[in-house]
mmCIF file of the N, C-alpha and C atoms, coordinates in Angstrom:
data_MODEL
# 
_entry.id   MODEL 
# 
loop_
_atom_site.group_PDB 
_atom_site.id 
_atom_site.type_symbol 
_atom_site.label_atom_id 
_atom_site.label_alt_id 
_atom_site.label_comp_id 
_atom_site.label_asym_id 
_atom_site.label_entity_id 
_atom_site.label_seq_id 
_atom_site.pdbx_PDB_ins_code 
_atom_site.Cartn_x 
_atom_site.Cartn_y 
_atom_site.Cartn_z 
_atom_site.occupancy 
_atom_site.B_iso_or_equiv 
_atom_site.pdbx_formal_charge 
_atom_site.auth_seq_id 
_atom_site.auth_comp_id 
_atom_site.auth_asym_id 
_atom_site.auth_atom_id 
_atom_site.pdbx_PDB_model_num 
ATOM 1   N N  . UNK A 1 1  ? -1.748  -0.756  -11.908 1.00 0.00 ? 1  UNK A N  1 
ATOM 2   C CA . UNK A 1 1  ? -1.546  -0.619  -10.481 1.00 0.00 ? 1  UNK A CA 1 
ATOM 3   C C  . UNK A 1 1  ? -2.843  -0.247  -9.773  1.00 0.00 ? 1  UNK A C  1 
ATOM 4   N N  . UNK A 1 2  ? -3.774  0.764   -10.289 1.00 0.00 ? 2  UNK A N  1 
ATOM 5   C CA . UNK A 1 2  ? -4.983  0.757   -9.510  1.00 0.00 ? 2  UNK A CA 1 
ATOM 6   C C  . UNK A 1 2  ? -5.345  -0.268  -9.489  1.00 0.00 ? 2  UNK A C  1 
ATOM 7   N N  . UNK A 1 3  ? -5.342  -1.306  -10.815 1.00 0.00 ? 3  UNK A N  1 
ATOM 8   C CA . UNK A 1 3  ? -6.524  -1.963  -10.082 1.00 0.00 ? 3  UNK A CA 1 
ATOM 9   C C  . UNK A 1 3  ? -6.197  -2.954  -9.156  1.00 0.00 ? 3  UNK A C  1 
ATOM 10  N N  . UNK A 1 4  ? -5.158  -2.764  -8.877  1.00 0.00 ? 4  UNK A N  1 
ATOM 11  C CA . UNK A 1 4  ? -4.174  -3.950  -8.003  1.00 0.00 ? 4  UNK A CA 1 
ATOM 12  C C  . UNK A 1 4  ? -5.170  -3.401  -6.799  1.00 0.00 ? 4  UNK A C  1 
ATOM 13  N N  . UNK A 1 5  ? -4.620  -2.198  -6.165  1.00 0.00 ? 5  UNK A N  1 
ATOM 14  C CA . UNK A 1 5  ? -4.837  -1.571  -5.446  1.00 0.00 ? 5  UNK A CA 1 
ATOM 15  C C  . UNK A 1 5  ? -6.791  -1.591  -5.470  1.00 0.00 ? 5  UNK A C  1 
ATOM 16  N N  . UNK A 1 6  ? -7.514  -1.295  -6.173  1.00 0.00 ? 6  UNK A N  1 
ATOM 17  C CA . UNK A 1 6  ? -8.538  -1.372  -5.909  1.00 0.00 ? 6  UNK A CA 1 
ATOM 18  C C  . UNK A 1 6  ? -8.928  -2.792  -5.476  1.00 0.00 ? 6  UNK A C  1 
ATOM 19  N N  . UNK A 1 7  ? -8.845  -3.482  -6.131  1.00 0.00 ? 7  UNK A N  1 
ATOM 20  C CA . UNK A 1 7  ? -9.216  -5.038  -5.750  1.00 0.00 ? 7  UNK A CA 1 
ATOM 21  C C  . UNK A 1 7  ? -8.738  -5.159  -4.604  1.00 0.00 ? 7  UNK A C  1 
ATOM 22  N N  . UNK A 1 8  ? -7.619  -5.066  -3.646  1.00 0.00 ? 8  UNK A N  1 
ATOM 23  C CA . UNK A 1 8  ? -6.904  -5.465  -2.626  1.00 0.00 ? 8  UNK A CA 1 
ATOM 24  C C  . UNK A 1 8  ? -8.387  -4.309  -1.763  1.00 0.00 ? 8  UNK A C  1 
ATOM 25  N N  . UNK A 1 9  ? -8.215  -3.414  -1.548  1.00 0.00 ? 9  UNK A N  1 
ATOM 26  C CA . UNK A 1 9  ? -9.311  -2.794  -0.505  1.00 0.00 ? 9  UNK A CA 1 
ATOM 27  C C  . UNK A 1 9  ? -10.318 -3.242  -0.564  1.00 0.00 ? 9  UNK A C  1 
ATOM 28  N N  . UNK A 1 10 ? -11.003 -3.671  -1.600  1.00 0.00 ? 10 UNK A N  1 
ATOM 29  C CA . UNK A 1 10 ? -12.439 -4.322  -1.918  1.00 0.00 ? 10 UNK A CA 1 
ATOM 30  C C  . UNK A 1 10 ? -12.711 -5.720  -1.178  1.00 0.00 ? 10 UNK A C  1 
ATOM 31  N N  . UNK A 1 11 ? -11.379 -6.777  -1.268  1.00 0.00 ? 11 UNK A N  1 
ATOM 32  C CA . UNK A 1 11 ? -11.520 -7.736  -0.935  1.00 0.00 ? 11 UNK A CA 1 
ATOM 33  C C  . UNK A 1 11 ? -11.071 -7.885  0.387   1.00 0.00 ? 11 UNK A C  1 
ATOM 34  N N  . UNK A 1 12 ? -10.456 -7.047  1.062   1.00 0.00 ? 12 UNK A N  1 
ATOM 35  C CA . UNK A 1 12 ? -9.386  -6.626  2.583   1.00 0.00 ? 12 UNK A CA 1 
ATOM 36  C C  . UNK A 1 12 ? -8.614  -7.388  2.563   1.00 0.00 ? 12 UNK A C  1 
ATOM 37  N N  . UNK A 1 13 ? -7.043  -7.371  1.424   1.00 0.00 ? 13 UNK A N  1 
ATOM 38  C CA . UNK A 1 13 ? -6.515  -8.533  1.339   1.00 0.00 ? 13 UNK A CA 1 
ATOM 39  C C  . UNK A 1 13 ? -4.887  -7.350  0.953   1.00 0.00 ? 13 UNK A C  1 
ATOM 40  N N  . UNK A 1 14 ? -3.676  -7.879  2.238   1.00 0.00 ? 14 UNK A N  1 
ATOM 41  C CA . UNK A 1 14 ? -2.949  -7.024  2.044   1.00 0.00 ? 14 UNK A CA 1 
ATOM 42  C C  . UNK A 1 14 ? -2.142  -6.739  0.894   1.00 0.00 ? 14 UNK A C  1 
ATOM 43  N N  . UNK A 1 15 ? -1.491  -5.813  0.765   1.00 0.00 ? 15 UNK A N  1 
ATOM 44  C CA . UNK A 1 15 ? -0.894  -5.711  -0.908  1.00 0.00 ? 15 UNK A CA 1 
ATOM 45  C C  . UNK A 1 15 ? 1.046   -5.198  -0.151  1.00 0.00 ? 15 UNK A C  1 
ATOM 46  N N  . UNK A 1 16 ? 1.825   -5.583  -0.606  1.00 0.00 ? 16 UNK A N  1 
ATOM 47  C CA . UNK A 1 16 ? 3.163   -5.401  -1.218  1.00 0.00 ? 16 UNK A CA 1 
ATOM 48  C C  . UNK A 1 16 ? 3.423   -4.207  -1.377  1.00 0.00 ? 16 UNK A C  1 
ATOM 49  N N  . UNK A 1 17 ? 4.272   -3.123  -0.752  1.00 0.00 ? 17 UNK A N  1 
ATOM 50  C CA . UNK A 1 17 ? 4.723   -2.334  -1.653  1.00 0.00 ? 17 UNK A CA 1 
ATOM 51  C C  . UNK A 1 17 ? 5.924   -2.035  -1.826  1.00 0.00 ? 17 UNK A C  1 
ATOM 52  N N  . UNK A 1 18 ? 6.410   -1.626  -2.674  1.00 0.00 ? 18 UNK A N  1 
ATOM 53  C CA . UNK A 1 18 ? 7.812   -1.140  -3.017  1.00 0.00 ? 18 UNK A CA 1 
ATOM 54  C C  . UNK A 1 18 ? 7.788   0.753   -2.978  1.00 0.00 ? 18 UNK A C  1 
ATOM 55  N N  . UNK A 1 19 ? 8.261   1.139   -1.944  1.00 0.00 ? 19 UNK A N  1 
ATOM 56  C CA . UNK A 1 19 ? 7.639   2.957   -1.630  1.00 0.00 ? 19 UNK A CA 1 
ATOM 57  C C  . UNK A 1 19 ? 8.837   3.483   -1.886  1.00 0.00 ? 19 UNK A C  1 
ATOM 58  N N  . UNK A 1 20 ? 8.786   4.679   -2.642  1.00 0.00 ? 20 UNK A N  1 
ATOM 59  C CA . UNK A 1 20 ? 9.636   5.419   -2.503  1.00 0.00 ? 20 UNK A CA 1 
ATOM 60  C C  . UNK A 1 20 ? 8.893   7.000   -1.399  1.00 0.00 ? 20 UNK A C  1 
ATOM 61  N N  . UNK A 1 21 ? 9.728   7.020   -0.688  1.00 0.00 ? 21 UNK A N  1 
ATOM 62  C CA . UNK A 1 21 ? 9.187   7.685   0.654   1.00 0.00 ? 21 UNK A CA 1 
ATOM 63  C C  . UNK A 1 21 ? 10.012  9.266   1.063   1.00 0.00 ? 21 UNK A C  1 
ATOM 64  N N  . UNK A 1 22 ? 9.448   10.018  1.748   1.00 0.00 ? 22 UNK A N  1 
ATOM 65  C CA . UNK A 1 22 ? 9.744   11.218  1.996   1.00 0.00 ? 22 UNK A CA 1 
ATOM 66  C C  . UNK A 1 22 ? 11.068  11.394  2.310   1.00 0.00 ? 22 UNK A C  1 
ATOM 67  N N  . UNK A 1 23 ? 11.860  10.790  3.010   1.00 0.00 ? 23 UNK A N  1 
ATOM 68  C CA . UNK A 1 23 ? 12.938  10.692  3.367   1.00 0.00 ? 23 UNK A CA 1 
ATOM 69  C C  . UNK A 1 23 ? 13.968  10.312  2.272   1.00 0.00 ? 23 UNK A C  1 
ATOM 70  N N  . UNK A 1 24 ? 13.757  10.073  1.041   1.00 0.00 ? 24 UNK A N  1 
ATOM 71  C CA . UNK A 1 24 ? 14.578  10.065  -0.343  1.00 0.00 ? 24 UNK A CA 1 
ATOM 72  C C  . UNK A 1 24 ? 15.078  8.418   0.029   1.00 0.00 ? 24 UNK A C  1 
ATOM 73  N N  . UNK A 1 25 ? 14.388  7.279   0.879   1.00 0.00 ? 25 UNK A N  1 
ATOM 74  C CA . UNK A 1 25 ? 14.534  6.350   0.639   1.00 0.00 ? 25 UNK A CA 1 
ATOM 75  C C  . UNK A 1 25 ? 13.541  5.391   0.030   1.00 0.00 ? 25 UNK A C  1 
ATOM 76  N N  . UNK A 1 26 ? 14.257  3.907   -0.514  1.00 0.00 ? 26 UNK A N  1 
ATOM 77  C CA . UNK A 1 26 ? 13.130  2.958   -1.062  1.00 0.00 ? 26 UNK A CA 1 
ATOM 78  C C  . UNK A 1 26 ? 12.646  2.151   0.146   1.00 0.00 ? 26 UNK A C  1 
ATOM 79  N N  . UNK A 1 27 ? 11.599  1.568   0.616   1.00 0.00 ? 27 UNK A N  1 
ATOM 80  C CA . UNK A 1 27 ? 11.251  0.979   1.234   1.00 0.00 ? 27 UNK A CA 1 
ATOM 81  C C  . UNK A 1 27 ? 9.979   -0.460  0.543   1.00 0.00 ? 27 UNK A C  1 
ATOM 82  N N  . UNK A 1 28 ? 10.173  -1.235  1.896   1.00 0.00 ? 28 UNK A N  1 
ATOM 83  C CA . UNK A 1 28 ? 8.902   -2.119  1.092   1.00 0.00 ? 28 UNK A CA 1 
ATOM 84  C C  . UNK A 1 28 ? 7.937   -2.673  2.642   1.00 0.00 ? 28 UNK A C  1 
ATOM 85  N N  . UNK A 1 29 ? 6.988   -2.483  1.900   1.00 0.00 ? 29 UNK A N  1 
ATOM 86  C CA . UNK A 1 29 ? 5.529   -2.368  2.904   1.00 0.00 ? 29 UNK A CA 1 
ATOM 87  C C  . UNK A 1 29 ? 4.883   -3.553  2.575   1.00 0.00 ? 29 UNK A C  1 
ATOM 88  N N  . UNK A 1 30 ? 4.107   -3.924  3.549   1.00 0.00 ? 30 UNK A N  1 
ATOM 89  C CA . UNK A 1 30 ? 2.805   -4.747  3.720   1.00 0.00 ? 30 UNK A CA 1 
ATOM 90  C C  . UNK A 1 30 ? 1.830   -3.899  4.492   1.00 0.00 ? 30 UNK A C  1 
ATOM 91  N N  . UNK A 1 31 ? 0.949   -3.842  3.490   1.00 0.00 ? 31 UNK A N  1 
ATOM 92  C CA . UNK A 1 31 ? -0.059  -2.460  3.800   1.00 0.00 ? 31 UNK A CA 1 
ATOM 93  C C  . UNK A 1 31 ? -1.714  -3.347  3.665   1.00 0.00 ? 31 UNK A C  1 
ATOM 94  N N  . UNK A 1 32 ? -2.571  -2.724  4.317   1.00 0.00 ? 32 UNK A N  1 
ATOM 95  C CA . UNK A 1 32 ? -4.032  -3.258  4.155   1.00 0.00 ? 32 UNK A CA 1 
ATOM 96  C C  . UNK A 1 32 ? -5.090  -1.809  3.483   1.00 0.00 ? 32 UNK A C  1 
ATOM 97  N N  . UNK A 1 33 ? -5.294  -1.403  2.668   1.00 0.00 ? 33 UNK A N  1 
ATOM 98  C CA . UNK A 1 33 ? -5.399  -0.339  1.980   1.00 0.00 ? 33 UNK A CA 1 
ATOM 99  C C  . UNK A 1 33 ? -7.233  0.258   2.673   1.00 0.00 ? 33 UNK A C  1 
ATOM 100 N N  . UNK A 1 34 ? -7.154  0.952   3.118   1.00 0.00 ? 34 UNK A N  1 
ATOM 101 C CA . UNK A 1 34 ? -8.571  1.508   3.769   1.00 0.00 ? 34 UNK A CA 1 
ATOM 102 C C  . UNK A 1 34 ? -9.416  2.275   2.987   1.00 0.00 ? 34 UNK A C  1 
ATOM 103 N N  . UNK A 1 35 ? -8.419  2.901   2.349   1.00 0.00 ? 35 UNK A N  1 
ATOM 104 C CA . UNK A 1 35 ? -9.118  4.186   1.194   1.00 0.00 ? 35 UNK A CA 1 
ATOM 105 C C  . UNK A 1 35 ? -8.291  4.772   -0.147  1.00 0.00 ? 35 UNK A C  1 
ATOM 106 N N  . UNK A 1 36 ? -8.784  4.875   -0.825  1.00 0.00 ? 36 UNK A N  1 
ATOM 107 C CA . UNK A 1 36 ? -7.865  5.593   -2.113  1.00 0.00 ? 36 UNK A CA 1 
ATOM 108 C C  . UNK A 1 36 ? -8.434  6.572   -2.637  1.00 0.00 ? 36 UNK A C  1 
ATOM 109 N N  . UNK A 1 37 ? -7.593  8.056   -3.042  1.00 0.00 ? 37 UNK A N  1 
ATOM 110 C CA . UNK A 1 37 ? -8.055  9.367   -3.680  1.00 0.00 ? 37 UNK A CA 1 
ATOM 111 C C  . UNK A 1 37 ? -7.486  9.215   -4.993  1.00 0.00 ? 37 UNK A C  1 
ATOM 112 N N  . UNK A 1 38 ? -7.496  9.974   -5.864  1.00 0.00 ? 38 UNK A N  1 
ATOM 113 C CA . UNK A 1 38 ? -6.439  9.977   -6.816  1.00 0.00 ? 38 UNK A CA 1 
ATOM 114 C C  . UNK A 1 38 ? -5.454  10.231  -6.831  1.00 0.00 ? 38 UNK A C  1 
ATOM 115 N N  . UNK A 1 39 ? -4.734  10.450  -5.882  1.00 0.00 ? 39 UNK A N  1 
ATOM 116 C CA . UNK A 1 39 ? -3.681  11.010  -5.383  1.00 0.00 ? 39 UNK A CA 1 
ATOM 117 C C  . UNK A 1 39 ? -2.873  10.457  -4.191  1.00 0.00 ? 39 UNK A C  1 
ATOM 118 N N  . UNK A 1 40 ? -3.473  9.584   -3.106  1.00 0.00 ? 40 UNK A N  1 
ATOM 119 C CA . UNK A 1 40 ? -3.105  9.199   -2.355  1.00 0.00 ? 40 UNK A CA 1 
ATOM 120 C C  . UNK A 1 40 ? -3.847  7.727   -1.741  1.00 0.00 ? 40 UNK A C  1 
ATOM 121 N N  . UNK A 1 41 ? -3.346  7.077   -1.414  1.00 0.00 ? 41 UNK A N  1 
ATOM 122 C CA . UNK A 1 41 ? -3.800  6.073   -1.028  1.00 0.00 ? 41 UNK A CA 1 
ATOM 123 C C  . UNK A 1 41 ? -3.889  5.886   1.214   1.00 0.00 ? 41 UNK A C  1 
ATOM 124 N N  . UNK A 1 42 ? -4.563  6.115   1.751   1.00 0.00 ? 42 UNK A N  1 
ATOM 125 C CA . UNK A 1 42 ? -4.635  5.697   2.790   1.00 0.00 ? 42 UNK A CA 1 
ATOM 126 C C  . UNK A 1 42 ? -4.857  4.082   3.502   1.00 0.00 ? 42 UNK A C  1 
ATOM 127 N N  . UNK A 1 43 ? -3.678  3.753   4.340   1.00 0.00 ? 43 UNK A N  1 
ATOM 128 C CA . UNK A 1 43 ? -3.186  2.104   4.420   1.00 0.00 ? 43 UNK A CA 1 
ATOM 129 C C  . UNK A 1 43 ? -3.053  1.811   5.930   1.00 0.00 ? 43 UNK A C  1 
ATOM 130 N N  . UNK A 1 44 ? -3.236  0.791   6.099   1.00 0.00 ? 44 UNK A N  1 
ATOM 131 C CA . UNK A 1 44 ? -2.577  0.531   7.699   1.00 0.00 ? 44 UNK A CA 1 
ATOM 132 C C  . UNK A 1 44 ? -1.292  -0.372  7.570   1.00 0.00 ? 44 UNK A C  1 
ATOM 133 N N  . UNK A 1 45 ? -0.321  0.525   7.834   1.00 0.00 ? 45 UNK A N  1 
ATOM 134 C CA . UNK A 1 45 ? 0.838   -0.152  7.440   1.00 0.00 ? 45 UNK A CA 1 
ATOM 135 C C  . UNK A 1 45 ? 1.671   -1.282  8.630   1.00 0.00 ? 45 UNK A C  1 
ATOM 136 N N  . UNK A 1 46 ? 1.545   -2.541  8.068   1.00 0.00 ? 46 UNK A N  1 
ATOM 137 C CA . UNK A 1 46 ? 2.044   -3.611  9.436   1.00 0.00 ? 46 UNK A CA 1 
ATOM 138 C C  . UNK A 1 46 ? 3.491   -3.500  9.585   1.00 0.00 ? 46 UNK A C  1 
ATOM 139 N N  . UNK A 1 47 ? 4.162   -2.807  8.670   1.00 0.00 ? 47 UNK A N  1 
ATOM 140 C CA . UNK A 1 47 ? 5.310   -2.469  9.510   1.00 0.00 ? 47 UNK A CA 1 
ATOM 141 C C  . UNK A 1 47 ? 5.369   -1.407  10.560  1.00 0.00 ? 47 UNK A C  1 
ATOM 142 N N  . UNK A 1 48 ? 5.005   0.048   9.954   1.00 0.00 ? 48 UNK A N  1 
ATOM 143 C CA . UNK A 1 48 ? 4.963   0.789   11.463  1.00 0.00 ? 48 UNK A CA 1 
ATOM 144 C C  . UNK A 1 48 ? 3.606   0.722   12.205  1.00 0.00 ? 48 UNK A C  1 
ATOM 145 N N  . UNK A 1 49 ? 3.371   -0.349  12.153  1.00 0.00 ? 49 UNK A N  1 
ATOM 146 C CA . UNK A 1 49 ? 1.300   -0.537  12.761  1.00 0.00 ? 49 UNK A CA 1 
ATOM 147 C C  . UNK A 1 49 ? 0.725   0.296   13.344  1.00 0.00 ? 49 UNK A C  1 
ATOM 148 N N  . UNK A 1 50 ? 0.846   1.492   12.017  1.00 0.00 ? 50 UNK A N  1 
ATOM 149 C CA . UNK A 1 50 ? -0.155  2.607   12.338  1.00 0.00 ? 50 UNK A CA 1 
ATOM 150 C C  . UNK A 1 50 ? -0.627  2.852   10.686  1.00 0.00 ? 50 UNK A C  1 
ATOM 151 N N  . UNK A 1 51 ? -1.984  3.576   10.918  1.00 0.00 ? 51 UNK A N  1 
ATOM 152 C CA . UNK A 1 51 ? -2.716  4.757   9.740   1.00 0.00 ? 51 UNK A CA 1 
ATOM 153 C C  . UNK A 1 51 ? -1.448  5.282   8.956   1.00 0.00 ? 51 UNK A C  1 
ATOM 154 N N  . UNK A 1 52 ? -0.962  4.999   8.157   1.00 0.00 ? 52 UNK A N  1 
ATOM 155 C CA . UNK A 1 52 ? -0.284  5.937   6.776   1.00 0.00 ? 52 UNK A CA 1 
ATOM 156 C C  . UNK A 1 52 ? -1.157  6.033   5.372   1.00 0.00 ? 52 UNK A C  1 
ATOM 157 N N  . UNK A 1 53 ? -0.373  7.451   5.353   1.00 0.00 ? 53 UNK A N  1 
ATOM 158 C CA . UNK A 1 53 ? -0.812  7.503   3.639   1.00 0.00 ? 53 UNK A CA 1 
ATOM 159 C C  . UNK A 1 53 ? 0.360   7.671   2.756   1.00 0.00 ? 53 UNK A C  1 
ATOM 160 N N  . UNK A 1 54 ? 0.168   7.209   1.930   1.00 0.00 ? 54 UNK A N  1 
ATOM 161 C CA . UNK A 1 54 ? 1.055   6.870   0.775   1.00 0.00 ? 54 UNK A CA 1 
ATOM 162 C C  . UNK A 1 54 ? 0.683   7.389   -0.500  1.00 0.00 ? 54 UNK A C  1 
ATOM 163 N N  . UNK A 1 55 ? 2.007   8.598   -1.453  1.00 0.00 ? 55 UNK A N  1 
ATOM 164 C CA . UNK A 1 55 ? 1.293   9.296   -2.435  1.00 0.00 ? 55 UNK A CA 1 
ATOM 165 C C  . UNK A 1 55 ? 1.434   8.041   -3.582  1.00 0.00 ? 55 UNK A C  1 
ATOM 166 N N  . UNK A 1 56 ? 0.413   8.106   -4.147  1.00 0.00 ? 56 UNK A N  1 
ATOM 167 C CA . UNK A 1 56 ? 0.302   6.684   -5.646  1.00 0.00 ? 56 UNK A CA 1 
ATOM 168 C C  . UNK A 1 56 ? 1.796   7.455   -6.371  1.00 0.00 ? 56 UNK A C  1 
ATOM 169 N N  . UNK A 1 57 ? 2.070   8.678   -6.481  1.00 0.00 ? 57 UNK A N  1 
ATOM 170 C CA . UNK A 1 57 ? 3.112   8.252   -7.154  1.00 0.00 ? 57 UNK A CA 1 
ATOM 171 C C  . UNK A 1 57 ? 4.787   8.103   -7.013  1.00 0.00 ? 57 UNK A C  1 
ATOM 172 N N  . UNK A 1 58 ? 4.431   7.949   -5.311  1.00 0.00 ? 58 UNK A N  1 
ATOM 173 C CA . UNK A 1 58 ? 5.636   7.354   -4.839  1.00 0.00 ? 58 UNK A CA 1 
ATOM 174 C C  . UNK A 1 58 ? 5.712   5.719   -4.922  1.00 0.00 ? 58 UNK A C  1 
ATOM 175 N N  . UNK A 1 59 ? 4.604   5.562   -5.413  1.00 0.00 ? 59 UNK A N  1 
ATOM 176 C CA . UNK A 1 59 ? 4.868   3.708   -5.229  1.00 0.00 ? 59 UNK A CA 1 
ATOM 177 C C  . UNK A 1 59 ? 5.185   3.576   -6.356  1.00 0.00 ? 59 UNK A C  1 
ATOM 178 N N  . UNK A 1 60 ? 6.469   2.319   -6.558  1.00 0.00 ? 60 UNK A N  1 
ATOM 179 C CA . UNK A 1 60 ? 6.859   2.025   -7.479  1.00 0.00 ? 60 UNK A CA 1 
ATOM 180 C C  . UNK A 1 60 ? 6.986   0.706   -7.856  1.00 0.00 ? 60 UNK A C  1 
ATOM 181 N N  . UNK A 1 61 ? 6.383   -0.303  -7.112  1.00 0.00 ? 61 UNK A N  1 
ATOM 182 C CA . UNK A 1 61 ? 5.483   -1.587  -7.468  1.00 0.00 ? 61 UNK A CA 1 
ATOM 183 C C  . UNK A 1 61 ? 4.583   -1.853  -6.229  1.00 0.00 ? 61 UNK A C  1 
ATOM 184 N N  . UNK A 1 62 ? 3.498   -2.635  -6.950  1.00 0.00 ? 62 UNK A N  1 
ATOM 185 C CA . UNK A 1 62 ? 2.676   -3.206  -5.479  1.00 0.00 ? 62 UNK A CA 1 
ATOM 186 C C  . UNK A 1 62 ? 2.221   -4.350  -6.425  1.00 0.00 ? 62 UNK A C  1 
ATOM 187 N N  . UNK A 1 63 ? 2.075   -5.436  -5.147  1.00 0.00 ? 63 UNK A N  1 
ATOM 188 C CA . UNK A 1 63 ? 1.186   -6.668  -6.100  1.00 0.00 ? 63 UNK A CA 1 
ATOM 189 C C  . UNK A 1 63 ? 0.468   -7.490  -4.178  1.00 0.00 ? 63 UNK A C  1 
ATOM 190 N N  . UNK A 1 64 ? -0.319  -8.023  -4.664  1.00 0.00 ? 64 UNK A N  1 
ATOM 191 C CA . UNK A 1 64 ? -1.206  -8.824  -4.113  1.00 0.00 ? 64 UNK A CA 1 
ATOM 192 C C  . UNK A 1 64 ? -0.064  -9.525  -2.832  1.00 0.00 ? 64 UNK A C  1 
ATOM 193 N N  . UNK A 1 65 ? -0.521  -9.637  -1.695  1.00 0.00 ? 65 UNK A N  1 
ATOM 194 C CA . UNK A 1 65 ? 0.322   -10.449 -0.661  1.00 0.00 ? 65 UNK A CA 1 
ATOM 195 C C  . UNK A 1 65 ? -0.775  -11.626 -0.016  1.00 0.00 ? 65 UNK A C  1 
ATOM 196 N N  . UNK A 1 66 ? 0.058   -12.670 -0.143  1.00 0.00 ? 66 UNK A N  1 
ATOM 197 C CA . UNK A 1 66 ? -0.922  -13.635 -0.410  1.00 0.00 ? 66 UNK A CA 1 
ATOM 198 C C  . UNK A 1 66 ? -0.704  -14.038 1.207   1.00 0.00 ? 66 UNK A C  1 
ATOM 199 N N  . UNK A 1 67 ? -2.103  -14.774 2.308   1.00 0.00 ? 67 UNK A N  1 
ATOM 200 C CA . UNK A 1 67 ? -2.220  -14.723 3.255   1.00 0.00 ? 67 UNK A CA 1 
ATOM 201 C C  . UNK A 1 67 ? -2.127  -16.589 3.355   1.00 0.00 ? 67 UNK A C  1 
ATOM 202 N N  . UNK A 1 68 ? -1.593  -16.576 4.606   1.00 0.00 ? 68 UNK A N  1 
ATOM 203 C CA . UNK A 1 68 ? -1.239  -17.985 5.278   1.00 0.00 ? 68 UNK A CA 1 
ATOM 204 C C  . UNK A 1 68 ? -1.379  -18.160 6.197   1.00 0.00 ? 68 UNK A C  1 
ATOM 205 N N  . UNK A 1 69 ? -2.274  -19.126 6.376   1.00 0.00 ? 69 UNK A N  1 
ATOM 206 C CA . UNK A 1 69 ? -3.007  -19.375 8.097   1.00 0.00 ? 69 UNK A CA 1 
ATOM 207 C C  . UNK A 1 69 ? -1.794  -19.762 8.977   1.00 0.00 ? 69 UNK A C  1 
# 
C-alpha cells in the first residue's frame, strides 16, 4: 500500500480509497495525495473538495485511479 500511495503523490495521479473513517463508517474516496507521514497521509479529497487527512491505518484498500480526458 505505500508504495501505491507513494507513487500516486510522486506522479500527481489520483488514488481510490476504501476509508474506514471517524464516524465508525466505510467510505470510498478519490483523493490526490499531497503529503505522507508515517502515520497519516494528507489528500485533497474530490469528494468533500477540501484538504483531509487520512490515518494509513484507517485505509483499507487504495489502488491507482486511472484518468480520462
Amino acid at each position: 500500500m505505500n508504495g501505491i500511495l507513494k507513487r500516486a503523490m510522486e506522479n500527481h495521479q489520483p488514488v481510490e480509497l476504501i476509508y474506514y473513517g471517524a464516524n465508525h463508517k466505510i467510505s470510498q474516496r478519490v483523493v490526490r495525495i499531497v503529503y505522507i507521514s508515517d502515520t497519516h497521509i494528507k489528500a485533497y479529497c474530490f469528494t468533500k473538495r477540501q484538504l483531509r487527512m487520512f490515518r494509513k491505518e484507517n485505509i483499507l484498500s487504495c489502488q491507482s485511479k486511472k484518468v480520462t480526458a
